[in-house]
N, C-alpha and C positions, 0 to 999 in steps of 0.2 A: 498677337502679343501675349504674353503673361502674364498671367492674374498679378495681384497688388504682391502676394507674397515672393514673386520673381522678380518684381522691381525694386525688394530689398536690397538683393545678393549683385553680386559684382558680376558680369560673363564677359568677358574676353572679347571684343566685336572682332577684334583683327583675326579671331580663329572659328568663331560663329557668329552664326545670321539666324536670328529669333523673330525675323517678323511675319514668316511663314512657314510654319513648324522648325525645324531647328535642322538648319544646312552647316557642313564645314564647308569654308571658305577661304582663298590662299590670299597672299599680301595685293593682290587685289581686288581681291572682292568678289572674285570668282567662285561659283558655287564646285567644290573637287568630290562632296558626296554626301549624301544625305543620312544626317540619324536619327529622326524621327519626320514623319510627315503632321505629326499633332502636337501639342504642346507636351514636354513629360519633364518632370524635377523633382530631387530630392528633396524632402519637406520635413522631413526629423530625424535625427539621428541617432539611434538606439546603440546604449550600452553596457553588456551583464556584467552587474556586480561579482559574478562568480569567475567567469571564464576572460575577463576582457574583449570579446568578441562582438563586433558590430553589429547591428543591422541596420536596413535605412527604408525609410516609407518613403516609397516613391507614388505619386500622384502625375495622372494624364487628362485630359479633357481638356475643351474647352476653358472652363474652372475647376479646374485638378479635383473633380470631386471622384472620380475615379482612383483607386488606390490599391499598395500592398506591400506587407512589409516583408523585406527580402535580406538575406545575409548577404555582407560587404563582398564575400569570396565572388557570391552570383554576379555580382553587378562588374566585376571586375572581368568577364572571362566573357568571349563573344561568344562561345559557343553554349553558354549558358545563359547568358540573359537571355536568349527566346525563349525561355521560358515563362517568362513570365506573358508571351501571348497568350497563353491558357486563360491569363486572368483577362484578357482583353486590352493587356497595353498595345503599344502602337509599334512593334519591332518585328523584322524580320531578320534572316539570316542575311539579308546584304544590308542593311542598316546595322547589324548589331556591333558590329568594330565599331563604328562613329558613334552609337549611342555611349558604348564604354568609357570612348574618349570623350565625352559631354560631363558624362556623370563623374568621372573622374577629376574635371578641371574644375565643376562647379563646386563640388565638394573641398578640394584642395583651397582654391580662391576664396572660397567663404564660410572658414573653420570656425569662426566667431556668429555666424547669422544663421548660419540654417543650424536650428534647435537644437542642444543636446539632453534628453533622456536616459537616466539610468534604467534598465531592465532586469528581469529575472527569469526564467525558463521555465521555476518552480511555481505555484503557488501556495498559499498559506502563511505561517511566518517566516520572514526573513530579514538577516541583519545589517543593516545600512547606515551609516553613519551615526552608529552607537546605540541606535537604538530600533527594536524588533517591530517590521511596516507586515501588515496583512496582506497579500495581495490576492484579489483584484481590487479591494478597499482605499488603498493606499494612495495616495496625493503628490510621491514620491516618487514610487518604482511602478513600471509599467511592464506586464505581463507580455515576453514575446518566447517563440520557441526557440530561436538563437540558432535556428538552421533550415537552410533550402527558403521555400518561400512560402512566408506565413501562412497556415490555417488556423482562422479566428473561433473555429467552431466551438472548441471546450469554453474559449474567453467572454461568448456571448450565451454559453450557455450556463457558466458559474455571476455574470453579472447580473445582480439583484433585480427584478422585475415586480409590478406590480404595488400592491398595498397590505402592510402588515396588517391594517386592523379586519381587512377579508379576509386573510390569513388566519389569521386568531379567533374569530368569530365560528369559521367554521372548523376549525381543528381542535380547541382548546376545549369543546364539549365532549369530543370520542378522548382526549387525554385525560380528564379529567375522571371517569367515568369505566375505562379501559389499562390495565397496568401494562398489557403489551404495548398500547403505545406510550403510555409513560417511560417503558424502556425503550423505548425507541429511538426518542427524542430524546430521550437526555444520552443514550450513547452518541448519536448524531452530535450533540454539542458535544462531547465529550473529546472526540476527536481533535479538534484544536488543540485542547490540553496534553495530549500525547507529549507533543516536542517538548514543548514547552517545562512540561512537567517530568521527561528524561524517563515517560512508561515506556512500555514494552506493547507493540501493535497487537490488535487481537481481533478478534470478528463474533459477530452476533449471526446463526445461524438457524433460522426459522424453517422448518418442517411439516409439509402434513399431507393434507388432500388437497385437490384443485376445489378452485372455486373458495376458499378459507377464507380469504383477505390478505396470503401476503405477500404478492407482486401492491397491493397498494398502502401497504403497512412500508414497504421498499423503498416505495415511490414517495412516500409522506417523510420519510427517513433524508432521503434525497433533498427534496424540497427545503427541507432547511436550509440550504445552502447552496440550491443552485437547481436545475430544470428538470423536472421528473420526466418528462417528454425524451422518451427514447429514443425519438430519430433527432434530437440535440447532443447526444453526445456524452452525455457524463455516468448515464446509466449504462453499462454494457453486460452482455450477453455472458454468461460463464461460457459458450462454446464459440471463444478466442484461443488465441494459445497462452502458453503462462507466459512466454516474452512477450506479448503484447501487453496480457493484464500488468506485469509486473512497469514496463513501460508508463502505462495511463497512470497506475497510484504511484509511481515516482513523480509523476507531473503535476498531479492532485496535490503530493507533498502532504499537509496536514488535514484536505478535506477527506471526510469519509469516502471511502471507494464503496460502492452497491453495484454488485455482480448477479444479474439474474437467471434463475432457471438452472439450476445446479445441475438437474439432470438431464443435463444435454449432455452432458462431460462422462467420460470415463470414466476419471481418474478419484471422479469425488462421488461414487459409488463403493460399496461396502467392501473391502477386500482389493480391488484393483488403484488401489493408490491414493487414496483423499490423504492419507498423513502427509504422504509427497507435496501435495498439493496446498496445503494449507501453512507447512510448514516453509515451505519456499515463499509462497506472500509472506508469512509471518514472520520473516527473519525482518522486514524493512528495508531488504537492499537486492539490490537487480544481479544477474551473473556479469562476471565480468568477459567483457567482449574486447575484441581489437575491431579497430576502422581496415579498410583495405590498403594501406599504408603501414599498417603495422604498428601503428602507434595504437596507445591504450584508450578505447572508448571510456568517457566517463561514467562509474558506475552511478546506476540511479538509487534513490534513498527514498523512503516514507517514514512519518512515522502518523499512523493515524487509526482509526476504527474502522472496518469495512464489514459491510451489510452481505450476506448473501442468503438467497432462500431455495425451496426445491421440494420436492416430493417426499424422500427418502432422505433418514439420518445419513451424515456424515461419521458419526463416533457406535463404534459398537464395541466388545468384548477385546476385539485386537487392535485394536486402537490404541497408541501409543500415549504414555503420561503428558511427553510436550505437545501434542497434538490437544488433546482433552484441555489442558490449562492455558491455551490461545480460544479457546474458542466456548462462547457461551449456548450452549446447544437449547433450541426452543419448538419442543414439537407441539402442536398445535393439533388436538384431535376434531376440534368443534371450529364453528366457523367466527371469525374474529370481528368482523364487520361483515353487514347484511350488505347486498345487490344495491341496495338503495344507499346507504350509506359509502360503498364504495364510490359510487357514481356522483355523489353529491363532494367526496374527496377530492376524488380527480378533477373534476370541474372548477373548482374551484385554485390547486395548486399551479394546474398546468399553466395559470396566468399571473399568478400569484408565490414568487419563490426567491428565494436568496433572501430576503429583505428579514428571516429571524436571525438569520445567522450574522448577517450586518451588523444588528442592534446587539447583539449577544458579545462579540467581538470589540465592543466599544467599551462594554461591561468589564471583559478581561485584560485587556489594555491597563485599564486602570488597578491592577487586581498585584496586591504581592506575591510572587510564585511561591517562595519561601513560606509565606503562610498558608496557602493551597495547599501545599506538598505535606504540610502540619496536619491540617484537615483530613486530608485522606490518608493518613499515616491514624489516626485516633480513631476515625471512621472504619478501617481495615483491620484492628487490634478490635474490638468491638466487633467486629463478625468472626474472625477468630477465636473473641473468649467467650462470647456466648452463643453463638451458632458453629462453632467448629469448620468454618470453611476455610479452607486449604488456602496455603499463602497468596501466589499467584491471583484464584480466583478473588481471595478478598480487598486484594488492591485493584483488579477492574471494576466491582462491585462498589467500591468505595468510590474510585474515582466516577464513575454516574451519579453515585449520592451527591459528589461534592459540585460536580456540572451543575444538576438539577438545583442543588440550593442555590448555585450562581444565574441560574434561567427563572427563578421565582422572585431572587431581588430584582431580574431585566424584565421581568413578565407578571404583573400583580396579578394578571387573571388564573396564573399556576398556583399560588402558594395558598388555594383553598385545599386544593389535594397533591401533596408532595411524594414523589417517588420513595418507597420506602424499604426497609431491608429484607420486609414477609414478602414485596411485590417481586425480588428478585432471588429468594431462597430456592425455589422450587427451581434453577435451571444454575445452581451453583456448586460445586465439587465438596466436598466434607470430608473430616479425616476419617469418618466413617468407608467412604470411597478410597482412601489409600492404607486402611487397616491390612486391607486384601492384597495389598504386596506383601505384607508380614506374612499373613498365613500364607502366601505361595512362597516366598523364601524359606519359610521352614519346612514348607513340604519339598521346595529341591532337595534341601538338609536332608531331608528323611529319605528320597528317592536316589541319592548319592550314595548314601551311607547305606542302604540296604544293597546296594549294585558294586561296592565298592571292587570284588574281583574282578569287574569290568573296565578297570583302568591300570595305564600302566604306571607303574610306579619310576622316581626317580633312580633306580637302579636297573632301568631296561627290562623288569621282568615283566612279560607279559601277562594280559587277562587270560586267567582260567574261561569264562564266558565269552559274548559279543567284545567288540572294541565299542566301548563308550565315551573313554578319554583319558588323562593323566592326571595324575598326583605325584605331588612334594610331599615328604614323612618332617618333623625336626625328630633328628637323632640324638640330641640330646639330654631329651627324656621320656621316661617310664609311664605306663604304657608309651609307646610311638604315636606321634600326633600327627593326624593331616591336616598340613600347613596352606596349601593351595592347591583348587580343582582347577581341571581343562577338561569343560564338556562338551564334546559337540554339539553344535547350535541345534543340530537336528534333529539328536538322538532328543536335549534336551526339552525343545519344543514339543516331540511326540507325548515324552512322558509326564510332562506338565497338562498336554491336552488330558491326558487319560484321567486325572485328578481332577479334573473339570477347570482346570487353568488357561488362558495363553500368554504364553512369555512377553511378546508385544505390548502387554498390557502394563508392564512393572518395570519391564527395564532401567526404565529414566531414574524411577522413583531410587532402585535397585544400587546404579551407577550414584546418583547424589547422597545416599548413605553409605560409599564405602561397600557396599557388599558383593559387588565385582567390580571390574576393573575397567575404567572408559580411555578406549582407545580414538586416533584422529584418523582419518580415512579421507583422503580427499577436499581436508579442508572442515571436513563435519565430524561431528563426535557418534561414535558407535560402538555398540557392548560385544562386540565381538571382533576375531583377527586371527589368519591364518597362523597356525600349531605344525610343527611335525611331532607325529607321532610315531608308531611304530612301521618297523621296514620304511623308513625315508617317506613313508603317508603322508598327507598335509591334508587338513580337515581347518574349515573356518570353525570357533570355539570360543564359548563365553568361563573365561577365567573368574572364578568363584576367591576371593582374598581370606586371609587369616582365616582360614576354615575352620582350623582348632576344633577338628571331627574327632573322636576318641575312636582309633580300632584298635 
């Protein structure tokens, strides 16, 4: 027979027999085929606030203590529920028609009894009847993936374990005492505040030698909010693919993503594509894909902080402005934490995790956004007007400050030593650092204007010299003025290198003042777009606007 919670729901006797495993049976009583030889039933009924989409926990045993939560589609198709024998339910492929038709009649017949849960796919914040539930926190919405058949692994590895005051005992002496992890931790919380607060995602990216401290600077980053223990699931490997990473921190949603070991990757080596790389997480949203049907996969979304560490800088000389102001770059030449110190970390978090970021989230719940968004607005004008730090960087910077002051009202044993603007100066951007797009713009000017026979003009005459690119005159007036340049990317690039420039480096800055021209390309914005030039030529070319060059 069925546990107690089977003798709620209603089953049909004239079409089944439950008194030893569960037989169909005809109008008399005749066993016509078996759908399960163990007890098996649906026992809650999950449904995402986003998608409308089912799923249902099915339970088998004896005492249905065996379980697994599966999409409505699975349960409905016989050639897919054996699947779920993987997890050790009780189904084979001659049972799996009559199981379908079990699961199907008990759920129809007892729409009122067997439980209904709302779900969500995401975690972090999410909005539910008016008002923003955290999840895996939440008392409300229950964490499921909303397809195929459930893995609980992220769920049990973001569910808080352990005890805050071992928690804080052993970590709130290297924060207090250490400014890297004072940035650590307050980026770590900071991350929630992302959505919320309608930032823009960004990453903390920590560099140096092996053996420094920081895969455990990572791992303590992590632990705020969920299992620094690598074979749990929430910390992954930089050598994934970007669809996969970009997958996990859509799923993460608002918690910090921590990607380890940068240099496993290619791509986030000096020259072979870290912009690509960082810029694709840092937009906050996944490629858009189609299902094998053709219908449009939903695209995934983040908005949060993510951690990543490695050997070797990510940002050099070519490194592009939007790349530079997503990411807060931290090389680390000396060692961060001793052998001893690491080990006394990890031992302690690997059992001990999720439970500050619990209590910090209880903090912000209760918190006015509008007055947050105030705070790090006054906080970000103030590193601006006496430190000079560049826009972007000084609203990530600000918004740590404003975490940190929120982690010292939730945390009394912090607010003897509070995260502060000198502890984050040294890994911040200045307008010192975009001075030097002014002086490479003017040296284009000058490198232009000395080569000018090298381009053709809008009356088709060609260069006396090389082909370097074209020019607009206004005829209007005295001297003749160049109105607009077309340089070749390449030509341009070379002679920018020779002045000890790279173009790479300014562009963005270049394009947000007006001083060429930003084209779309695929969906993404780029300073450059194919020209004809001379004899029906076609050259990719960065258009230079109101030149207003005197020849």
């Amino acid at each position: 027979k069925f546990p107690e919670i089977a003798n709620r729901v209603y089953i049909n006797a004239q079409k089944w027999d439950c008194s030893d495993g569960i037989k169909r049976v005809n109008a008399k009583g005749e066993c016509v085929g078996i759908a399960s030889p163990k007890p098996i039933f649906p026992v809650v009924r999950y449904k995402d606030i986003h998608t409308g989409k089912e799923s249902i926990k099915m339970a088998w045993g004896p005492k249905l203590t065996e379980c697994a939560t599966v999409s409505r589609g699975i349960l409905a198709s016989g050639n897919k529920v054996v699947a779920l024998a993987d997890n050790g339910a009780p189904v084979t492929s001659n049972t799996a028609r009559y199981l379908v038709d079990f699961i199907s009649d008990v759920i129809e017949e007892n729409d009122n009894k067997i439980p209904m849960v709302f779900s969500t796919s995401t975690f972090g914040w999410n909005e539910y009847d008016g008002k923003c539930e955290f999840v895996p926190y939440s008392d409300k919405l229950q964490f499921t993936s909303g397809s195929g058949i459930e893995d609980d692994t992220l769920l049990k590895a973001l569910t808080p374990k352990g005890n805050l005051g071992k928690w804080m005992d052993t970590v709130t002496k290297h924060r207090n005492s250490n400014p890297l992890v004072r940035i650590f931790l307050a980026a770590s919380l900071t991350s929630c505040l992302v959505g919320r607060l309608h930032l823009s995602p960004f990453f903390v990216y920590i560099w140096g030698q092996s053996g420094a401290g920081k895969s455990v600077l990572l791992s303590l980053a992590a632990s705020v909010w969920g299992s620094p223990n690598t074979e749990d699931g929430y910390i992954k490997t930089a050598n994934s693919t970007l669809n996969a990473l970009a997958e996990h921190l859509s799923t993460l949603n608002h918690f910090p993503g921590c990607i380890d070991e940068c240099q496993t990757r290619k791509d986030t080596r000096i020259g072979d594509g870290a912009d690509d790389f960082i810029m694709q997480l840092a937009q906050g949203i996944g490629r858009s894909r189609l299902n094998s049907d053709g219908s449009q996969r939903k695209t995934g979304v983040w908005r949060s902080v993510s951690f990543l560490n490695g050997e070797n800088s990510i940002i050099s000389n070519e490194t592009g402005e939007g790349t530079r102001n997503r990411v807060i770059d931290i090389h680390c030449p000396n060692v961060i934490l001793d052998s001893s110190d690491c080990a006394s970390i990890m031992r302690c978090i690997s059992n001990n995790y999720g439970v500050v970021g619990q209590a910090f989230v209880s903090t912000i719940a209760s918190q006015d956004m509008q007055q947050l968004a105030e705070v790090i607005g006054v906080y970000a004008d103030q590193l601006q007007a006496e430190h000079g730090v560049t826009g972007k960087h000084a609203t990530i910077a600000a918004s740590l400050l404003c975490a940190d002051d929120l982690a010292c009202a939730t945390f009394p044993e912090w607010d003897k030593c509070r995260l502060t603007a000198d502890d984050l100066l040294p890994y911040l951007m200045t307008t010192g650092d975009l001075n030097k797009a002014n002086e490479a713009y003017t040296q284009a000017r000058a490198i232009i204007a000395e080569n000018i026979n090298n381009f053709v003009d809008v009356y088709g005459t060609l260069p006396t010299g090389r082909m370097w690119g074209a020019f607009n005159r206004c005829e209007c007036n005295e001297p003749e003025i160049v109105t607009d340049v077309y340089v070749i990317t390449s030509v341009l690039r070379r002679e920018l290198k020779k002045a000890g420039y790279v173009l790479g480096t300014f562009v963005d800055t270049w394009m947000d003042r007006g001083y060429i021209e930003a084209f779309t390309e695929d969906g993404k914005r780029t300073y450059q777009k194919m020209k004809h030039l001379a004899h029906n030529q076609k050259f990719r070319c960065v258009h230079f606007r109101n030149y207003d060059t005197e020849h």
